[in-house]
N, C-alpha and C positions, 0 to 999 in steps of 0.2 A: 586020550585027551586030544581034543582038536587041537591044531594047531591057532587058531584065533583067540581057544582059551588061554592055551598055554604063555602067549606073549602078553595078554592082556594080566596074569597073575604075576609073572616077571615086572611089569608096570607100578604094579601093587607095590611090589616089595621094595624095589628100587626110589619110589616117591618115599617110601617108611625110610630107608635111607637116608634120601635125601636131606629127608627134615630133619636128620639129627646131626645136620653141620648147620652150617650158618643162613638164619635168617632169611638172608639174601635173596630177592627172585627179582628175574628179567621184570619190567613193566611191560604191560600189554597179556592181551589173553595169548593159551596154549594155540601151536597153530594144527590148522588140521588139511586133510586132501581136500579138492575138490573133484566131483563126481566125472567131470571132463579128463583130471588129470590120468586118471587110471585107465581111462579107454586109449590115452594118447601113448600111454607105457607100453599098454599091449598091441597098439598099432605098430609102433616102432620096433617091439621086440620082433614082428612079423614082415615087417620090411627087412629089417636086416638078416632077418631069417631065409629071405629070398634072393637079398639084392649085393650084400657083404662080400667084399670079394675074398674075405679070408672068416667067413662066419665061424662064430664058434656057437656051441650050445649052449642056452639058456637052462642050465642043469646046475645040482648042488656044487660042482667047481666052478664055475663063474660065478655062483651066488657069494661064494668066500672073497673070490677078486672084487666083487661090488660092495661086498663089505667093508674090507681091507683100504677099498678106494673112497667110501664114503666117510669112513672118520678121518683117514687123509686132509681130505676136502675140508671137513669141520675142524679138524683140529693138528693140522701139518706139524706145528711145531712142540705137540705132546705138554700142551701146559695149563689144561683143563681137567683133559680125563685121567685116570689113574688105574693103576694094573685091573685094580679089582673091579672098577667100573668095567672094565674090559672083558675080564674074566664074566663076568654077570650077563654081558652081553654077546658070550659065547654061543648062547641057542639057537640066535640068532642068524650066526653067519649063513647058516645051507638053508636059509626059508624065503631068502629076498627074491632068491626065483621063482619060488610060488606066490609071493604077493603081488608082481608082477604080471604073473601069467591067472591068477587068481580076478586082478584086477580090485585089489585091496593092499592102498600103500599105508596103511594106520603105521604098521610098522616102524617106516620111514621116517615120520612125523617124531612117533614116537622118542625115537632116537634123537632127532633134530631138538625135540624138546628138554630131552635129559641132557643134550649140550648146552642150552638155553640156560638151564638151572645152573651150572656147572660154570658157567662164563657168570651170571651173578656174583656168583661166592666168592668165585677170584678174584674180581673185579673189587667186591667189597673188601676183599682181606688186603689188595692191594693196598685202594685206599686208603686204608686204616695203618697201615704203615707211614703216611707222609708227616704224621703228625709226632714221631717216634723219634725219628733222627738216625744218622747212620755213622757206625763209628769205620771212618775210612783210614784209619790206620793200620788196619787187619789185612793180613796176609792170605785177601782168597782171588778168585777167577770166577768171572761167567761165561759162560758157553750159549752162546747165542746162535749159533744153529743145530735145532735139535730133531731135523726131521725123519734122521737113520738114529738117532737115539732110541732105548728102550722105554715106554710108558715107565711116568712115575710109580713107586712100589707101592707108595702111600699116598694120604691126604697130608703128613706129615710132609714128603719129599716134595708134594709139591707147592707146598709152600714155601721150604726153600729156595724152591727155584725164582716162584715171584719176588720172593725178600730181595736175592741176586738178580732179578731185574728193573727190581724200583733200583735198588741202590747203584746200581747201572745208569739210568735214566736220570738218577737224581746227580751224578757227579756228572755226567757230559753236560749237564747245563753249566754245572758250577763251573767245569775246564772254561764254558765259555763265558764265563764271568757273571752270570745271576746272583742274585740272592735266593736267601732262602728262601725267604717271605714268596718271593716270585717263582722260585722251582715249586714248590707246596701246593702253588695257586695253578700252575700253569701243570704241571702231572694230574693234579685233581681233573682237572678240566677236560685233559686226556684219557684219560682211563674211563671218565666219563660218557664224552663224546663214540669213544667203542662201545661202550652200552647201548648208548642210542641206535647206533648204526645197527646192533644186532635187533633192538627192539622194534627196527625201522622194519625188517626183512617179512616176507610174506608169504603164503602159500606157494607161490609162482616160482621166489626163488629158490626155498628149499624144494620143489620138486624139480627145475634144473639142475639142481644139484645133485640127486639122487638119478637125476637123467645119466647127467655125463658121468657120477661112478659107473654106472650098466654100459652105456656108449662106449667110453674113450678104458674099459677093460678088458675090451674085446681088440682097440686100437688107438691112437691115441688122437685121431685126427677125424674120427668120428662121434657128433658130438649131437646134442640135442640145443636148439635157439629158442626159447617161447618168442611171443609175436612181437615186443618190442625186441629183443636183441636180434631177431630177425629185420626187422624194420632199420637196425645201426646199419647192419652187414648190408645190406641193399644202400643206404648211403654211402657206405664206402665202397662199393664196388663201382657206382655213378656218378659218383663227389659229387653230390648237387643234391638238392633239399629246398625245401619249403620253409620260409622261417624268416627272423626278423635280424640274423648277422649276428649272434654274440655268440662268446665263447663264454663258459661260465662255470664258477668254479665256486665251493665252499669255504669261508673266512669268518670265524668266530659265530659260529652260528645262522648265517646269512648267505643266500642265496646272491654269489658279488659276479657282478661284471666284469669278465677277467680281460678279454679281447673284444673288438671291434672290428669283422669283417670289412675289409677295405669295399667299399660300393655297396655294401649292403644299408636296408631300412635304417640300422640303427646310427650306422655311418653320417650315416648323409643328411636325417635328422637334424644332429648337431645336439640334441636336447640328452642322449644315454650317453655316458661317461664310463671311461672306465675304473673301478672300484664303487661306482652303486650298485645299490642292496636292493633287490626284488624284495616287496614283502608280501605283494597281493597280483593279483593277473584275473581280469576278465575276458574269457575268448572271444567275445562281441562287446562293442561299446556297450550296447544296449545291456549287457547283462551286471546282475553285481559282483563286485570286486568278490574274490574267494582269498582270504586270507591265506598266505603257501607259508609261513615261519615255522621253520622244524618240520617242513616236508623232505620228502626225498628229492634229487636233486631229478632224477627219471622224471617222477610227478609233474613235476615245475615246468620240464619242458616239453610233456606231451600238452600240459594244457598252452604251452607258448605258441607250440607250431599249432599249423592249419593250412585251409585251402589257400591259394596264392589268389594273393586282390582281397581279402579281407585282410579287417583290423583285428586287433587285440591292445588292448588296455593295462597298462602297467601301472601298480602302484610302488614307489620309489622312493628311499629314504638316497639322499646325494650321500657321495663318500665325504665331504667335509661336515658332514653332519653330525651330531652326536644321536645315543638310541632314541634320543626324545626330539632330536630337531624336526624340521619342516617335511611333510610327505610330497610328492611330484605326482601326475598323473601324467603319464605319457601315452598315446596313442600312437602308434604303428602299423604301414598295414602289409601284410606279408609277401614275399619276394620268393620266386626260386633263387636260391643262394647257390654258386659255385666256390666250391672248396679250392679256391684257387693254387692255395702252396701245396697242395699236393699234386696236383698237374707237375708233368715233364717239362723242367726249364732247364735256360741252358746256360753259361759262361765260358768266358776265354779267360785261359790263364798264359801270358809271356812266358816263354823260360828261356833264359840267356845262356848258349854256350859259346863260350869265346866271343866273339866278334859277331854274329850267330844269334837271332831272336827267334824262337821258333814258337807257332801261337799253337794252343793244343785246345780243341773245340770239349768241354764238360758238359754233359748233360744231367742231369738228376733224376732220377726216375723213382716218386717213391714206392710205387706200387703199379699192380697190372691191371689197372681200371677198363670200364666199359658200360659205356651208357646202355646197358638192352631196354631198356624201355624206352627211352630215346630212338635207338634204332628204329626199332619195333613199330613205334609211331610216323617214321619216314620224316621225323628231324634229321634234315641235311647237314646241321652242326653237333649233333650225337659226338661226344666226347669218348675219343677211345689212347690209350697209353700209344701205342703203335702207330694212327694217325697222327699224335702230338711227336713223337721223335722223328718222324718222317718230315714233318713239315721244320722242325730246327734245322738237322742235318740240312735240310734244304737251305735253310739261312746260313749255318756255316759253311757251306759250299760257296756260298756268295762272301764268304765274312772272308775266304779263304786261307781256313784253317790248316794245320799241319797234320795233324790227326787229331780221334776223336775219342773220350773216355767214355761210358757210360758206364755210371755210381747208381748199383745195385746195393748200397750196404744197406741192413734194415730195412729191403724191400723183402717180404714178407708172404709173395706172391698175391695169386688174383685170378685172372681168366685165363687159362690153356690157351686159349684162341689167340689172344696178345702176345705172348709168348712166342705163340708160332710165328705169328707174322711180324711182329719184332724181329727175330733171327732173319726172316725171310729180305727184310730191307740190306740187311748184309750179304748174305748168301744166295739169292734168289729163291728159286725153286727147287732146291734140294731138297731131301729128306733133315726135318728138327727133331724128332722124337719119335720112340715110340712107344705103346701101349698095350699090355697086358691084361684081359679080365681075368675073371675069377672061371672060364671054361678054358681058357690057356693060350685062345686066340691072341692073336698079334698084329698091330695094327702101324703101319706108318704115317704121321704127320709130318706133312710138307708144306711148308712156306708156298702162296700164290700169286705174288710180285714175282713180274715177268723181267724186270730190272732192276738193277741195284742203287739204293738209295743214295748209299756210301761206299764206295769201294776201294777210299785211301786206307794209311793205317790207323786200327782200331785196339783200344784196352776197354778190359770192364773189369772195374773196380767191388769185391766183394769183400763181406766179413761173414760172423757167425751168422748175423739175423737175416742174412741173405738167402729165401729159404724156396721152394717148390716151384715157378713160374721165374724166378732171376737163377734158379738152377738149372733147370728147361734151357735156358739164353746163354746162361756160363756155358755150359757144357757143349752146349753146340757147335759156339765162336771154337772152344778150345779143341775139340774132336775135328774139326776142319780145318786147323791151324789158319784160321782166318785173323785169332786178335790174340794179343796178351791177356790171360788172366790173373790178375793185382788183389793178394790182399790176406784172408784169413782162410781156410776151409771152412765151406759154406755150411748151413745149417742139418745135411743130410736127408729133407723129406722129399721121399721119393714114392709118393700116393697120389692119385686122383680120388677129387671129391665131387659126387652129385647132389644136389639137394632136390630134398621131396619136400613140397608144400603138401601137409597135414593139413590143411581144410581143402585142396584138392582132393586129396587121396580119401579125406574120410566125409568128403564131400557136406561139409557144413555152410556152405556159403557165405561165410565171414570168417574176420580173421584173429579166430582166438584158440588155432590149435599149435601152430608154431612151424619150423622147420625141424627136418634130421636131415645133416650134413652127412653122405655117408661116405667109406670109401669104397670103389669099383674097381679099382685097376690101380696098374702100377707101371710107373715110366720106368725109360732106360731110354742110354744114351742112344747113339746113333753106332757106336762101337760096340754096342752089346752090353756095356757094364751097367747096372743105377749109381744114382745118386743116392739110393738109398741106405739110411746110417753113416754111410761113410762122405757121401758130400762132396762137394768139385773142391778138389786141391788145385791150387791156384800155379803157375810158372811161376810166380817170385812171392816166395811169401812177406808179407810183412807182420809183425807183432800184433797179438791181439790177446784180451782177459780174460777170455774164457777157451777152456777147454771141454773136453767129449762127455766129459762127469758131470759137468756141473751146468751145461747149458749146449743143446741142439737134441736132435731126434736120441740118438745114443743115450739118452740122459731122462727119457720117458719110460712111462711103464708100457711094457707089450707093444714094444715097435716090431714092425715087418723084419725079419729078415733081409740083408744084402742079398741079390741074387743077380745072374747073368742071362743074358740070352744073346742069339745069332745077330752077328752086325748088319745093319741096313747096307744098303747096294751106294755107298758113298765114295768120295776121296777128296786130299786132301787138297785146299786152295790156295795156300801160304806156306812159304817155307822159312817159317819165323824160329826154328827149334836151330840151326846152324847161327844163329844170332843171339839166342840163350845166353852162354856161357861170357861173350861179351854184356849182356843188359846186367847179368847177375853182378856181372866182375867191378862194373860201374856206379852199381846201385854199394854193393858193399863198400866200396870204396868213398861215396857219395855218404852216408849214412854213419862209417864211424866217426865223420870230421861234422857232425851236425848235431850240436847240440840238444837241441828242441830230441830230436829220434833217441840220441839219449836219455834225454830226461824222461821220456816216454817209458824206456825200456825200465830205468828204475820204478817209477811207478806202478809199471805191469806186476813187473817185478816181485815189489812190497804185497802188491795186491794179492796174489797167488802165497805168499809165505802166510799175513794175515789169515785166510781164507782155509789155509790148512791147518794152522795153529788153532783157529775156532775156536777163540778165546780173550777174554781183556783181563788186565789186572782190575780188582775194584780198590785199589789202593792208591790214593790220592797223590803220592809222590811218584808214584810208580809210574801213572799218566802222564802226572806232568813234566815228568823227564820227556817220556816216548812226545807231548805235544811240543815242548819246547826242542827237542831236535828235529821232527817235522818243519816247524816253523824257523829254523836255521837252515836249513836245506832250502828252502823256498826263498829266502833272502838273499844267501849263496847262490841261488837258477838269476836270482831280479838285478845281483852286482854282476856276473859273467854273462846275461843279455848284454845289458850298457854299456860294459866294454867291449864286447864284441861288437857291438853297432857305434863306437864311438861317441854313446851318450857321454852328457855331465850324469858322474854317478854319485853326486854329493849326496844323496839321498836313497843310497843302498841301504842303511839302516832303518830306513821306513819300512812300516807294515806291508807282507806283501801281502798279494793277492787272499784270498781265504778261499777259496773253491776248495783245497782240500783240508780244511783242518773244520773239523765238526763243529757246529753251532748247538749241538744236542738238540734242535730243534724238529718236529715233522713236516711235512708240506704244508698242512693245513692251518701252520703255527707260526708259520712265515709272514710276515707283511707282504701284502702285493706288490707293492713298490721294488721293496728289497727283489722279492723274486722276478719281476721284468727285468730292473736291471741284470740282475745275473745272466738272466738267459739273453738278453741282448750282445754282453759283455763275452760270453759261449760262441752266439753267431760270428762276432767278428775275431774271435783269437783265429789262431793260424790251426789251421787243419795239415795236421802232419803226416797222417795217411796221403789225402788227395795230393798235396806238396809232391811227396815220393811218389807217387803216381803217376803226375804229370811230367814229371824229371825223365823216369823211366819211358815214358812214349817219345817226348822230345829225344831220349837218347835212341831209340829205334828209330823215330823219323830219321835223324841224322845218317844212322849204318845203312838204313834201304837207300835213301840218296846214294848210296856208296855201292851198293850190290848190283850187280849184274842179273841178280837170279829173280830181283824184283821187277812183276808184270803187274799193270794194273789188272784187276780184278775181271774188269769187263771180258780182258783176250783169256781168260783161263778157259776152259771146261769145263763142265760140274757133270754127276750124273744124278 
């Protein structure tokens, strides 16, 4: 039996299945390949067959890993498919290699589509529960992450499980005080709006999907981009775009105005607000309005953007409107837009020791940007990460600061090249890294500033999401005991990626075949060791929520290896390790008399006990105990603030804050309003990291004053 018969009679049997649960199917037709996608599979499979620095075979073992990774993908938290659908689709695991290399993904489809059906029924059985009621006197649990869990046994089990997550869903409203009438109305809604979202998806996405099982099972950071998620990644590598300035977001159906670029078109207009509802968009005045209600939100804004100096035409319900009030026509005409809050910015924070104000220069860095087309074009203003801190540092050298942090957390890396010459403003022209292919060559990168930008004292501030390009930078400062490193152990990836443009390589001359991200090589520090898996461990740690299981490279499927090699020809320019033992001695001392760092560490805390418990009571008193001493804890943080700052605390019995106690609500189900405020009310609370941060450099600044062993930078040596 061929192998095309054979899956095509498996199909057969499985829709006869099907039909004999419930009713239920996705809206929209079954989806199928297109003819492009399969030549672009077996392109890639032949790139990485050439290019991969840790290749493996495209054989019946990898075919199991892309299996294994593609229901992952579909279905992470096992609450669709069921053993026997599993079982059924046994035959399948050793053939994705040959559909692949065949260049016939029906298969793929296939599958995608039996999840399609499968997310129906649930959906609907969901449903069909809200109108049931739930008796929450009962003595059970839900288990709400179920990703290491075993596939349901049955259709039976898994219906329990949804039973235990509506009635889940339905009592965290109620904790936060709804009715029923309105949990009934507002789950429906949701359960719904998931539908959609699946019925929205398209050829495109389920073949990136079945891309990155084949990609990131060979590694995890080799990945496939079709042509717009490649078009994001190009924005964010140059923050800058073409466009009319909004940020935009989904509310009740509507495509809403969530942000307003500061100097961008829609800015400065005056006529777009924020909380309008796009409901239509002409890309030229001249053309007619195309109705976007219940598009995707992708859709909406490829037809928004355009070339710069042209208009586009918005049709606009205002947010004080109801769904039937007045429409707007607004005209706009398009802008290169700079992503400005991601650019490196900087601040001064005071810190008061004794008699003693020592000003310590922050900078932010969210990522390791780089205008290459910019460049490329001979733009003398080409925006790059490394020029923008080069020119602060410049400013705080004039500000004259005491030292200087640079807040890598949730930098997420970027260009190699920023990286090196980032460290290079520090260290000069030393050796920053170096590089390992897949033939075992070894390559050194060195910084090419011929002077030092900064050569007072420096910390860099990292967490977990601090990851490949702000590892690069940690670990350099810290191998050349040049600065303090502040904070969590960093994210651990320790891979280089090149990306092949797919209509280069397969030479189509437009752009509809996509990107493969691949990786090539692999860093190490300047001592020999990577960053890989294991991550720069910081001089002073401070608390953080995530651990090696649950979040960083450790915690992927098919990471590289840890591995060593011969240390570059360096040494060391600070002797910041004899000063150690006193920062530590200061910082703990600092830290248990600080409440805020406490209250932190309970939270952490909680979070982690939670998180391994993997479970809630569904019992109504059972919550509302655990909510009601949550919210006595919080009251108790808001009475011992105000006494500690010598507030009037006549109003310690006021509601505190709510940031931690659950609203049962989704993002999507939030008022805009509500959520600005929040996130505004985020910006300004007190960052207790950065705090302890800045303490700890202030209290370095202070001991170098004091050493004799401190030389400026400039008189040292380097090799």
């Amino acid at each position: 039996m061929s192998k095309k018969l054979w899956w095509i009679i498996l199909a057969l049997t499985m829709a006869g299945q099907a039909a004999s649960f419930d009713a239920a199917k996705l809206p929209g037709a079954e989806l199928k390949p297109e003819q492009q996608q399969a030549q672009v599979a077996h392109l890639a499979a032949s790139l990485i067959a050439r290019h991969h620095y840790q290749a493996l075979l495209l054989d019946d073992a990898m075919s199991e890993k892309i299996f294994d990774r593609y229901l992952k993908a579909l279905d992470s938290e096992k609450l669709f498919f069921v053993q026997t659908d599993i079982d059924q689709l046994a035959g399948i695991r050793t053939r994705l290699d040959d559909a692949i290399i065949d260049e016939d993904l029906d298969v793929f489809f296939f599958i995608f589509n039996f999840y399609a059906q499968r997310v129906a029924e649930r959906i609907a059985y969901a449903r069909g529960l809200l109108g049931e009621g739930f008796d929450f006197s009962q003595k059970e649990s839900y288990q709400y992450e179920r990703e290491r869990e075993a596939w349901p046994k049955s259709d039976e089990a898994v219906r329990d499980l949804w039973r235990k997550r509506v009635k889940n869903d339905w009592l965290r409203l109620k904790l936060a005080g709804m009715d029923d009438k309105s949990i009934a109305t507002t789950l429906d809604k949701r359960y719904d709006n998931f539908l959609k979202r699946i019925s929205r998806l398209r050829s495109e996405d389920v073949f990136q999907t079945l891309m990155n099982a084949y990609t990131m099972g060979i590694e995890p950071h080799t990945t496939y981009k079709g042509p717009r998620a490649a078009e994001e990644s190009g924005i964010l590598m140059k923050l800058s775009m073409v466009g009319i300035g909004t940020v935009l977001t989904e509310k009740d159906g509507y495509i809403t105005v969530r942000e307003l670029v500061p100097g961008g078109p829609s800015a400065l207009s005056g006529r777009l607000k924020i909380g309008d509802r796009i409901i239509g968009v002409a890309q030229r005045e001249s053309d007619a309005i195309t109705d976007v209600q219940g598009w995707r939100m992708d859709d909406i804004v490829a037809l928004i953007r355009g070339a710069a100096d042209t208009a586009v035409l918005l049709n606009v319900l205002p947010a004080d409107a109801g769904a039937d009030g007045k429409h707007q026509l607004i005209s706009l005409t398009r802008k290169k837009i700079a992503l400005e809050e991601q650019y490196a910015r900087k601040t001064i924070v005071p810190v008061a020791d004794g008699k003693a104000t020592r000003r310590i220069g922050v900078i932010s860095l969210p990522s390791f940007y780089h205008d290459f087309e910019g460049r490329q074009s001979g733009d003398r203003n080409f925006r790059s990460a490394a020029q923008d801190v080069a020119r602060l540092l410049g400013e705080l050298k004039t500000e004259k600061v005491d030292s200087v942090l640079i807040d890598l957390r949730n930098n997420g890396g970027g260009s190699l090249t920023e990286a090196i010459e980032l460290t290079g403003l520090f260290v000069g022209r030393g050796p920053v890294v170096q590089q390992r292919d897949a033939t075992g060559e070894v390559t050194v990168e060195r910084g090419s500033r011929s002077g030092l930008a900064w050569g007072g004292p420096l910390g860099v501030l990292i967490n977990r999401g601090s990851a490949s390009a702000s590892e690069i930078f940690a670990a350099a400062i810290q191998d050349y005991g040049r600065g303090l490193v502040i904070g969590e152990t960093s994210y651990g990836k320790g891979t280089v990626q090149a990306v092949f443009n797919l209509d280069q390589v397969g030479k189509t001359g437009q752009p509809k075949l996509g990107q493969l991200v691949l990786t090539i090589a692999q860093f190490f520090r300047i001592d020999g060791g990577s960053t890989q898996l294991r991550g720069v461990k910081p001089d002073i740690l401070l608390p953080g929520a995530f651990d090696n299981e649950s979040f960083g490279e450790s915690s992927l499927d098919s990471p590289l290896p840890w591995s060593q090699i011969k240390a570059a020809n360096y040494s060391s320019t600070g002797k910041l390790k004899s000063l150690l033992p006193s920062l530590v001695m200061r910082h703990e001392a600092r830290v248990t008399i600080d409440k805020d760092f406490g209250y932190l560490q309970e939270d952490i805390a909680e979070f982690r006990l939670q998180r391994a418990k993997n479970r809630v009571s569904l019992n109504e008193a059972e919550r509302r105990m655990e909510r009601a001493a949550l919210e006595a804890r919080l009251i108790a943080r808001k009475a011992s603030r105000q006494a500690g700052n010598g507030a009037n605390d006549a109003d310690v019995n006021a509601k505190p804050a709510t940031k931690l106690l659950d609203d049962g609500l989704q993002a999507d189900e939030r008022k805009l309003a509500n959520e600005l405020a929040a996130e505004n009310a985020n910006k300004t609370a007190k960052d207790i990291w950065l705090t302890e941060a800045v303490h700890i450099l202030s209290d370095e600044a202070g001991l170098l004053k004091l050493s004799s062993a401190w030389l400026p930078l400039s008189s040292r040596t380097r090799h």
